[in-house]
C-alpha positions as CSV (number, residue, x, y, z in Angstrom):
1,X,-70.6,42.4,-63.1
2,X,-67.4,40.5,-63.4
3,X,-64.9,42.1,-65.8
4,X,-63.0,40.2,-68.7
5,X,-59.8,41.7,-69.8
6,X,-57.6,41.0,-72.9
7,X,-55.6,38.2,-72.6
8,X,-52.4,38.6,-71.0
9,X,-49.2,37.3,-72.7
10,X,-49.3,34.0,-70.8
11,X,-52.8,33.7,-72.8
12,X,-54.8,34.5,-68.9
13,X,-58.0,36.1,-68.8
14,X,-59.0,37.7,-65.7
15,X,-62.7,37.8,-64.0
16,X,-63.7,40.1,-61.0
17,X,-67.1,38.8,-59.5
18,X,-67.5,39.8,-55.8
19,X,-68.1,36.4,-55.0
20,X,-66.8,33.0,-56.4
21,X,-67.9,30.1,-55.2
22,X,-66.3,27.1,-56.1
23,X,-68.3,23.7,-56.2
24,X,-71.7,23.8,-57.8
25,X,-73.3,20.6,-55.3
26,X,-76.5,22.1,-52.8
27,X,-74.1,24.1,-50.8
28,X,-72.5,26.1,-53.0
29,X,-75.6,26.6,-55.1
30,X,-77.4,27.4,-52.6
31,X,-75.2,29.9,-51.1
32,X,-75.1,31.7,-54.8
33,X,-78.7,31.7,-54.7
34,X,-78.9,33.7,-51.5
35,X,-75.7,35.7,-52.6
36,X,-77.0,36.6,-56.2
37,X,-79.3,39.1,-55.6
38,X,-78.0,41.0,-52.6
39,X,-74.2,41.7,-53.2
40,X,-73.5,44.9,-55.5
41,X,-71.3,42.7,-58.6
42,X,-71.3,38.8,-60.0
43,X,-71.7,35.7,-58.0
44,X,-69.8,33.1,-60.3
45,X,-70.0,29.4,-59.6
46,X,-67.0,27.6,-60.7
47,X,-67.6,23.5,-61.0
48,X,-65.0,20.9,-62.4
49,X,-68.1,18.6,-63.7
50,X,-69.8,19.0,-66.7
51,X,-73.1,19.6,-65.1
52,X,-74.1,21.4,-62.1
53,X,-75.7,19.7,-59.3
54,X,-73.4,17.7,-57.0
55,X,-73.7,14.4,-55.8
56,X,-78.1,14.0,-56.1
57,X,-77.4,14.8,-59.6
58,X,-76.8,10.8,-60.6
59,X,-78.4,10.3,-57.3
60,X,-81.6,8.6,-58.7
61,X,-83.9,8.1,-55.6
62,X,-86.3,10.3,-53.4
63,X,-85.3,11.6,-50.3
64,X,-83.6,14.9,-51.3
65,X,-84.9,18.7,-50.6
66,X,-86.8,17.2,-47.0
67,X,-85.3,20.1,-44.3
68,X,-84.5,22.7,-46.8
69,X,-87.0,22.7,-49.6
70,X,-89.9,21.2,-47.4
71,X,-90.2,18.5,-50.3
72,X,-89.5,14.8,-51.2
73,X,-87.7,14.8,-54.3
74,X,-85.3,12.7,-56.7
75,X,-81.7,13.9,-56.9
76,X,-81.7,14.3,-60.3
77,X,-84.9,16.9,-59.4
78,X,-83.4,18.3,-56.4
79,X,-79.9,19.1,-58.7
80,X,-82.0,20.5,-61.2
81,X,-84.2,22.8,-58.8
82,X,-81.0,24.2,-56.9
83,X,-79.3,24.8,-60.2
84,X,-82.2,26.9,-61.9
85,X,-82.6,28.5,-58.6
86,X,-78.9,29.8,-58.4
87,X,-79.9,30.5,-61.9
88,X,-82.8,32.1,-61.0
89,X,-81.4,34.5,-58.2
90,X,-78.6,35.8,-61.0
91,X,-75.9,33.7,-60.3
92,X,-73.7,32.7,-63.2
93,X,-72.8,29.1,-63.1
94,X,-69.3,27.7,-65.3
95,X,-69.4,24.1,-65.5
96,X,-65.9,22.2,-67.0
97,X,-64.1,24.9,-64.8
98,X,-61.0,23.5,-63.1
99,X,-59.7,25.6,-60.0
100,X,-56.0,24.2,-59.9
101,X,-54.7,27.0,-57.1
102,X,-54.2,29.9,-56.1
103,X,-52.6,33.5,-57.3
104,X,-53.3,35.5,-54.2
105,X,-55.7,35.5,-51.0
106,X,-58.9,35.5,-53.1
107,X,-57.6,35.2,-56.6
108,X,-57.6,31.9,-57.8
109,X,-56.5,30.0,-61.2
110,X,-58.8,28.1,-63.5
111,X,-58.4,26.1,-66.4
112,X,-61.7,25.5,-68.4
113,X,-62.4,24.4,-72.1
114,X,-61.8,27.9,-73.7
115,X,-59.0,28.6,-72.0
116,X,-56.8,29.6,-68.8
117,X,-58.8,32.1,-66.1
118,X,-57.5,34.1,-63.3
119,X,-60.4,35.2,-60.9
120,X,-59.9,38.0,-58.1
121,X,-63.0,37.8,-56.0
122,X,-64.3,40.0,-53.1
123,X,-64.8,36.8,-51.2
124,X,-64.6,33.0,-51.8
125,X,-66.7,30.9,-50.6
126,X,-65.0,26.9,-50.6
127,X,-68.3,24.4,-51.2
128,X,-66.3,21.4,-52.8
129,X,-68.0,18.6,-50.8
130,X,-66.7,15.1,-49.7
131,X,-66.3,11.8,-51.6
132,X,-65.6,8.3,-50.9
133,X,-62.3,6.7,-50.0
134,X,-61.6,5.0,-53.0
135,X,-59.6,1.1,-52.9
136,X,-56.4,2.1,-52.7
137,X,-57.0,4.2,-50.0
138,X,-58.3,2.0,-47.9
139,X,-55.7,-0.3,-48.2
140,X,-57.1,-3.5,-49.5
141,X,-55.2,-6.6,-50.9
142,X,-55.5,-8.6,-53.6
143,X,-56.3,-8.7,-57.7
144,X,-57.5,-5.1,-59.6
145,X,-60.2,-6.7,-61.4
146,X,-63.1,-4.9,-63.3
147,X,-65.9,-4.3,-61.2
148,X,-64.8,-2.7,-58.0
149,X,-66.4,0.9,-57.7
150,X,-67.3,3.4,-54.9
151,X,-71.2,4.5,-54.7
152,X,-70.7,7.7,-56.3
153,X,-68.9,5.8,-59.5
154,X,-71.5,3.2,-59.7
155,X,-74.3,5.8,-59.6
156,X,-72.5,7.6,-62.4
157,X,-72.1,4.9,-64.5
158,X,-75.9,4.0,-63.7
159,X,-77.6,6.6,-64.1
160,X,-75.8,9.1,-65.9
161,X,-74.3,7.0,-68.6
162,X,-76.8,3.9,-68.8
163,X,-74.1,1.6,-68.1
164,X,-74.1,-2.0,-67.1
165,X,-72.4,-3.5,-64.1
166,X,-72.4,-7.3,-63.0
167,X,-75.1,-9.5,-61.6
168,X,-73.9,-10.3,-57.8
169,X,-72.9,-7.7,-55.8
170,X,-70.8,-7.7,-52.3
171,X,-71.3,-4.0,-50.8
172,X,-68.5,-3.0,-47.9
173,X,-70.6,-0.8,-45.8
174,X,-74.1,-0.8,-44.3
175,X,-74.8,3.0,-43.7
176,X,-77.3,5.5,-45.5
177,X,-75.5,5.6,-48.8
178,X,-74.9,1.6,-48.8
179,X,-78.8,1.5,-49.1
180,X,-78.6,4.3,-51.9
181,X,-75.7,1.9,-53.5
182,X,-78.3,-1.4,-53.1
183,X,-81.3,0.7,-55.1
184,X,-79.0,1.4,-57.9
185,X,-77.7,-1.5,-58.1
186,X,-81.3,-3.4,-58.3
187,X,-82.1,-1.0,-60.8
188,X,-79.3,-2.0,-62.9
189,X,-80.4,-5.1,-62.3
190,X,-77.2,-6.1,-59.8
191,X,-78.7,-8.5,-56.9
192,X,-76.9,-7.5,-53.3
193,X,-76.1,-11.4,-51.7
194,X,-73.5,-9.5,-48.9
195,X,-73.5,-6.5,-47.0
196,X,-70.7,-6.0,-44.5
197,X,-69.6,-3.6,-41.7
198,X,-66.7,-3.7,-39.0
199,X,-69.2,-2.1,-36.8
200,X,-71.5,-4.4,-34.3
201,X,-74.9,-3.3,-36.0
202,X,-75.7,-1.5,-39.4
203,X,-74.8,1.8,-39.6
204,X,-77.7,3.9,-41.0
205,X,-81.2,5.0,-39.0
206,X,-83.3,1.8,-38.4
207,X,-86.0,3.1,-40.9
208,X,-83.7,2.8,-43.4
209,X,-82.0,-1.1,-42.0
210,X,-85.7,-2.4,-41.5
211,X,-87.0,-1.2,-44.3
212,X,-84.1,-2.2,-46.7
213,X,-83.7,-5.8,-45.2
214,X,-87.3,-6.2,-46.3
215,X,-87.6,-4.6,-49.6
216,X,-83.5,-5.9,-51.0
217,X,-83.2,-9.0,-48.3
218,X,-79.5,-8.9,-48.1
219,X,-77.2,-10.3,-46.1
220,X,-75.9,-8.0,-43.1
221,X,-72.4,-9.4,-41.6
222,X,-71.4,-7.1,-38.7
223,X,-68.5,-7.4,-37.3
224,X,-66.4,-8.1,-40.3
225,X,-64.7,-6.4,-43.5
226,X,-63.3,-7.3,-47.0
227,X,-59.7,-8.3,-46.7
228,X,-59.3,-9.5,-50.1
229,X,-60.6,-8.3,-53.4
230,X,-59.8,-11.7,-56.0
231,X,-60.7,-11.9,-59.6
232,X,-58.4,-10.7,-62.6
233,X,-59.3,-9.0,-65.6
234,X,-63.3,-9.0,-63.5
235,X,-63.6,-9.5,-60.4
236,X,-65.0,-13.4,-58.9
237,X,-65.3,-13.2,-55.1
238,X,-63.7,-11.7,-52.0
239,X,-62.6,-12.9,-49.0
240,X,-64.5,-11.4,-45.6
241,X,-62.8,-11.8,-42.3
242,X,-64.3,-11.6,-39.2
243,X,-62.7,-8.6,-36.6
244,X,-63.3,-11.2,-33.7
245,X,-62.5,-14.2,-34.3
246,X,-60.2,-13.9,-37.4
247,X,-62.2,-16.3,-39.3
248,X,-62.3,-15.9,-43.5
249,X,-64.8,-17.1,-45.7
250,X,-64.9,-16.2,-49.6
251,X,-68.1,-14.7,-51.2
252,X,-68.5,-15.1,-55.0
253,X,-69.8,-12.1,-56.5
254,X,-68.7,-10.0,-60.0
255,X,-69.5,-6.3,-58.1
256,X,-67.7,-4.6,-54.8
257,X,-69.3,-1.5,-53.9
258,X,-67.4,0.4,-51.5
259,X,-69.2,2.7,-49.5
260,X,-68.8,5.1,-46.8
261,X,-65.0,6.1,-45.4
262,X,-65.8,10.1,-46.4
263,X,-63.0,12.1,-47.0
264,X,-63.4,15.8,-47.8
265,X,-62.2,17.2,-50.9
266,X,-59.8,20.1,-49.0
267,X,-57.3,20.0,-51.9
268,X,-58.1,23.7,-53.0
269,X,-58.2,24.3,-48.8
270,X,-55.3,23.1,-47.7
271,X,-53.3,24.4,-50.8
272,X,-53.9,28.0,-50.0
273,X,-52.3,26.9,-46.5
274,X,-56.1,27.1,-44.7
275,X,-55.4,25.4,-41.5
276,X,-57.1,22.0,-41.5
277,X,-59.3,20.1,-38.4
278,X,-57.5,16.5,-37.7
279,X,-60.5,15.2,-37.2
280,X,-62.9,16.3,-39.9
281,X,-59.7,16.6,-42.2
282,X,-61.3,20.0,-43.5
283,X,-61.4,23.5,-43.1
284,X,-61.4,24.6,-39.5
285,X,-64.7,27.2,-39.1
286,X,-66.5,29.1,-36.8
287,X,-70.1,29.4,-36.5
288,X,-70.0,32.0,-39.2
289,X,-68.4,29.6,-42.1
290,X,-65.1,32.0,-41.4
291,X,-61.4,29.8,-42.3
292,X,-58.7,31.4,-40.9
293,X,-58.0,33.4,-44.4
294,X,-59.6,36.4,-44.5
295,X,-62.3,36.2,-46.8
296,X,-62.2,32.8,-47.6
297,X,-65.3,30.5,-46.1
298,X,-66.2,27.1,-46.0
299,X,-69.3,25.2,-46.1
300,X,-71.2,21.9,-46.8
301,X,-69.7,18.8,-46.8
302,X,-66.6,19.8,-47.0
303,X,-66.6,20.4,-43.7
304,X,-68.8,17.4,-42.0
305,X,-68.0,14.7,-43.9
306,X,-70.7,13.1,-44.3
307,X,-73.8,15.1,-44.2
308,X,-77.5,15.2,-45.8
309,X,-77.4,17.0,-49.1
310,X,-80.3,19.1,-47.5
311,X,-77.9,19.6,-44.6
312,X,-75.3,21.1,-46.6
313,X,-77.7,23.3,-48.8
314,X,-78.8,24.6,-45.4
315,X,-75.1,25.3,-44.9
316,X,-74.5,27.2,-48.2
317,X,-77.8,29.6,-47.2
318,X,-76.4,30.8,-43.4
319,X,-72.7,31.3,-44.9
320,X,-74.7,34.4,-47.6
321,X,-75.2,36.0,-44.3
322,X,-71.2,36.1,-43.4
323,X,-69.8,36.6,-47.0
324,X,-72.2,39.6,-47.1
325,X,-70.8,40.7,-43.7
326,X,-67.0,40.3,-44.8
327,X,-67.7,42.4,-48.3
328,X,-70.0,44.9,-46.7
329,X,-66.5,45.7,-44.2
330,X,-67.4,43.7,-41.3
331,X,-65.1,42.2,-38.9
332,X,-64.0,39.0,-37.0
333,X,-64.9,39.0,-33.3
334,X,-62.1,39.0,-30.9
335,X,-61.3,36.0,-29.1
336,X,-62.1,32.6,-29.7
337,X,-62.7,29.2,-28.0
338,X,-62.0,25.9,-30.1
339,X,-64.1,22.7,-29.8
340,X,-62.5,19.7,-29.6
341,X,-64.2,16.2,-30.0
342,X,-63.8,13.3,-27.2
343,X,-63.8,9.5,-28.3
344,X,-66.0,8.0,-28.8
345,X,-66.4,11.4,-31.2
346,X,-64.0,11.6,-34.1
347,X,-64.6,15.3,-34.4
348,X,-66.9,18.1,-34.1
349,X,-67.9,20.9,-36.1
350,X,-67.9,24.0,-35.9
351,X,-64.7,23.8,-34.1
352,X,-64.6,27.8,-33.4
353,X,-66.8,29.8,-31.7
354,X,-66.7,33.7,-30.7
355,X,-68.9,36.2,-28.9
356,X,-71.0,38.2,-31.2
357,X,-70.8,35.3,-34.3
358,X,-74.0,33.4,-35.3
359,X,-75.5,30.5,-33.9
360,X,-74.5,27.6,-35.5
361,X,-76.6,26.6,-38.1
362,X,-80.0,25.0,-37.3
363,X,-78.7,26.1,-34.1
364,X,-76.6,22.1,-33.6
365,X,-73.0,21.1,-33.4
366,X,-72.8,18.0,-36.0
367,X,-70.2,15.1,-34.4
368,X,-69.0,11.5,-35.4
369,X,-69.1,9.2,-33.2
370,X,-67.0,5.7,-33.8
371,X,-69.5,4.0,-31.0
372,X,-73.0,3.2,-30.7
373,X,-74.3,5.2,-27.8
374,X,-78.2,4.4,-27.3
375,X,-79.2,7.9,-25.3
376,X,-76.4,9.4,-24.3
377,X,-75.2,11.7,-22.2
378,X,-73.0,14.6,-23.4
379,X,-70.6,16.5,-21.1
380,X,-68.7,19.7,-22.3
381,X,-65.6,20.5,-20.4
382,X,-63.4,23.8,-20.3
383,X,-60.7,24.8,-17.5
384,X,-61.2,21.3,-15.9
385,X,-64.6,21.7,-15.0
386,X,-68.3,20.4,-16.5
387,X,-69.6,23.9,-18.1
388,X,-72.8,21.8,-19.6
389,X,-74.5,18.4,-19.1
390,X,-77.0,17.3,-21.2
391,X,-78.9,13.2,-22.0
392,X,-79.7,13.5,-25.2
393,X,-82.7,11.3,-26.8
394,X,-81.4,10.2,-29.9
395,X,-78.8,7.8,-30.5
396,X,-75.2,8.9,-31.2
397,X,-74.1,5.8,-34.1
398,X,-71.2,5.2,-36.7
399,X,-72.4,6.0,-39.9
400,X,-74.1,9.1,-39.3
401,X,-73.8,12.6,-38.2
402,X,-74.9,12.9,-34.5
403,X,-76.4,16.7,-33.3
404,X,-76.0,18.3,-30.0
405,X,-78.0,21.6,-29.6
406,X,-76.2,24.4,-29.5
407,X,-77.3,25.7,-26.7
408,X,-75.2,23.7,-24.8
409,X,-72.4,26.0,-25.2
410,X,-74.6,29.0,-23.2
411,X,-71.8,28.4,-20.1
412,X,-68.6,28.1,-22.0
413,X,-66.7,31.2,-20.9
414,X,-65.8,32.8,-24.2
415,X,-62.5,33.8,-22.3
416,X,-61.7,30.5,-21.1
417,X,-59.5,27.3,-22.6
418,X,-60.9,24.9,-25.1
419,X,-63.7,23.2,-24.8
420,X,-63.7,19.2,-25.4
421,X,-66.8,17.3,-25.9
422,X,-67.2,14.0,-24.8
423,X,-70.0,11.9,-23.0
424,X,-70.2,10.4,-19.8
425,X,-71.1,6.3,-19.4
């Protein structure tokens, strides 16, 4: 169990679980639900929000728990089943809990409601997930009217606090969460006249693009992006140019919904000096969830920005087997190889492998591509020569994690260089 001592004179009380785990979305929980019951001390959950749950908690549409669960569930039903789960196992879960940095290579500071924590953990486990780029981040001109809000923030307002948003909406985006984005908004009772995307086609699975067309009948402009947000105090139109031929038109609509543009949340990461990947702009991993801190792992979507929430619980369950390792006085293999993504990829994760770690988990490397590649076929380099070529049967396509089996990486010579990742036209 963890321990709390007296306050010290700066008014700090510290905790000693085994494992903390900061983030309470599907990786993290599910990572304390495997954790719980087989490490000798506390697995504490640490969660800035007032509930636990992640993202599918004011996610309010099926399509949650498919690969990990082996159900179709809500989000809010997903949230709850991970959480009493974590629960469950013997995991002790401490919403309104701040992390603000750290006092050592596992201890780390908290504020929360009752007061000012230190925790010194056997092991910490990083599961604090990805959000949208919000407007100012991506750099768009114009008025700040009411009624501009990334997907995340509308859902919240939605479907957590029964809110009320306007009665046209223009949504910049047109990938798996823009369609998550559309049903919220028809629930609220928000009719989508625009979607829009810089990319040639939409960016999410064609399931999802026929069957949205037909059931919310939007507009689809490819090729083209807001470049103006007008409207002050509310918001009354923006202007959409089009990447080709430069041509602007205005839309009229009261509601922007800006989806897509994932960054990771890698605050708490890159404070602790964890060495970040340029392309995924989190933690740099190996196969077994391992940062290059000793003890400290990574998991979920902080580290494949974007992913399934299924995906990431998935995640949370394979790093147990590593955090056990590391407490129960394992060790890192020697050597290591680094991945390295290839345009049209943006990046690749894991971007470590070693001899002796894990397969990665569901046995797939997760990329981003920023091109639509029908079948393609992927090439792995090292030392200047092909080491593995493979066609793949499944399109590689902006908007959406793309998956390369693993076992590509049988002939990588675990001595050799790096190993870039590319395809061949």
């Amino acid at each position: 169990m963890s321990t709390d001592t007296t306050p010290d004179n700066a008014g700090v009380t510290t905790l000693t679980p085994a494992v903390v785990i900061v983030g309470a979305g599907p990786s993290g929980l599910s990572a304390a639900r495997e954790l719980a019951p087989r490490v000798r001390g506390e697995v504490l959950v640490l969660d800035r929000e007032s509930a636990a749950g992640g993202i599918p908690r004011h996610s309010d549409h099926p399509g949650y728990g498919i690969r990990d669960m082996r159900r179709f569930m809500s989000g809010p039903a997903y949230a709850r089943r991970l959480v009493e789960q974590a629960r469950a196992a013997g995991a002790t879960i401490r919403t309104n809990a701040t992390v603000t940095g750290w006092a050592g290579e596992r201890t780390l500071e908290v504020t929360t409601p009752q007061g000012r924590l230190r925790v010194e953990a056997g092991a910490v486990v990083l599961a604090t997930g990805a959000r949208e780029r919000p407007r100012p981040g991506r750099l768009i001109p114009g008025d700040r009217g009411r009624g501009v809000y990334t997907t995340g923030h509308l859902q919240n307002i939605v479907h957590l606090q029964h809110g009320k948003v306007g009665r046209r909406a223009v949504i910049a985006g047109a990938e798996l969460v823009s369609w998550s984005a559309a049903l919220t908004l028809r629930e609220a009772g928000c009719a989508t006249v625009l979607m829009t995307t810089e990319y040639p086609r939409p960016d999410s699975y064609a399931l999802f693009n026929i069957g949205g067309r037909a059931f919310f009948r939007p507009r689809i402009a490819t090729r083209t992006r807001v470049s103006r947000i007008i409207g002050k105090p509310d918001l009354r139109a923006v202007e959409i140019e089009n990447l080709d031929t430069g041509a602007r038109r205005i839309v009229e609509c009261d509601t922007l919904v800006l989806t897509g543009d994932w960054i990771p949340d890698h605050e708490l990461a890159r404070a602790a000096g964890i060495t970040l990947d340029p392309g995924t702009k989190g933690p740099l991993v190996d196969s077994a969830f391992r940062t290059d801190r000793p003890g400290v792992f990574a998991v979920g979507n902080l580290l494949h920005p974007v992913d399934t929430a299924d995906i990431a619980a998935i995640d949370g369950a394979r790093a147990a087997r590593s955090v056990l390792a590391w407490l129960n006085g394992g060790s890192t293999p020697d050597g290591q190889v680094r991945l390295v993504a290839e345009a049209p990829f943006r990046w690749v994760t894991p971007e470590v492998i070693r001899r002796g770690d894990p397969a990665p988990a569901r046995r797939r490397l997760l990329l981003w591509s920023d091109r639509f590649i029908p079948f393609p076929r992927v090439v792995l380099r090292q030392d200047g020569k092909v080491v593995a070529r493979k066609r793949l049967w499944w399109p590689a396509s902006p908007g959406r994690v793309f998956r390369v089996p693993s076992i590509m990486l049988a002939s990588v010579n675990p001595r050799g260089g790096p190993v870039s990742i590319g395809v061949e036209d």
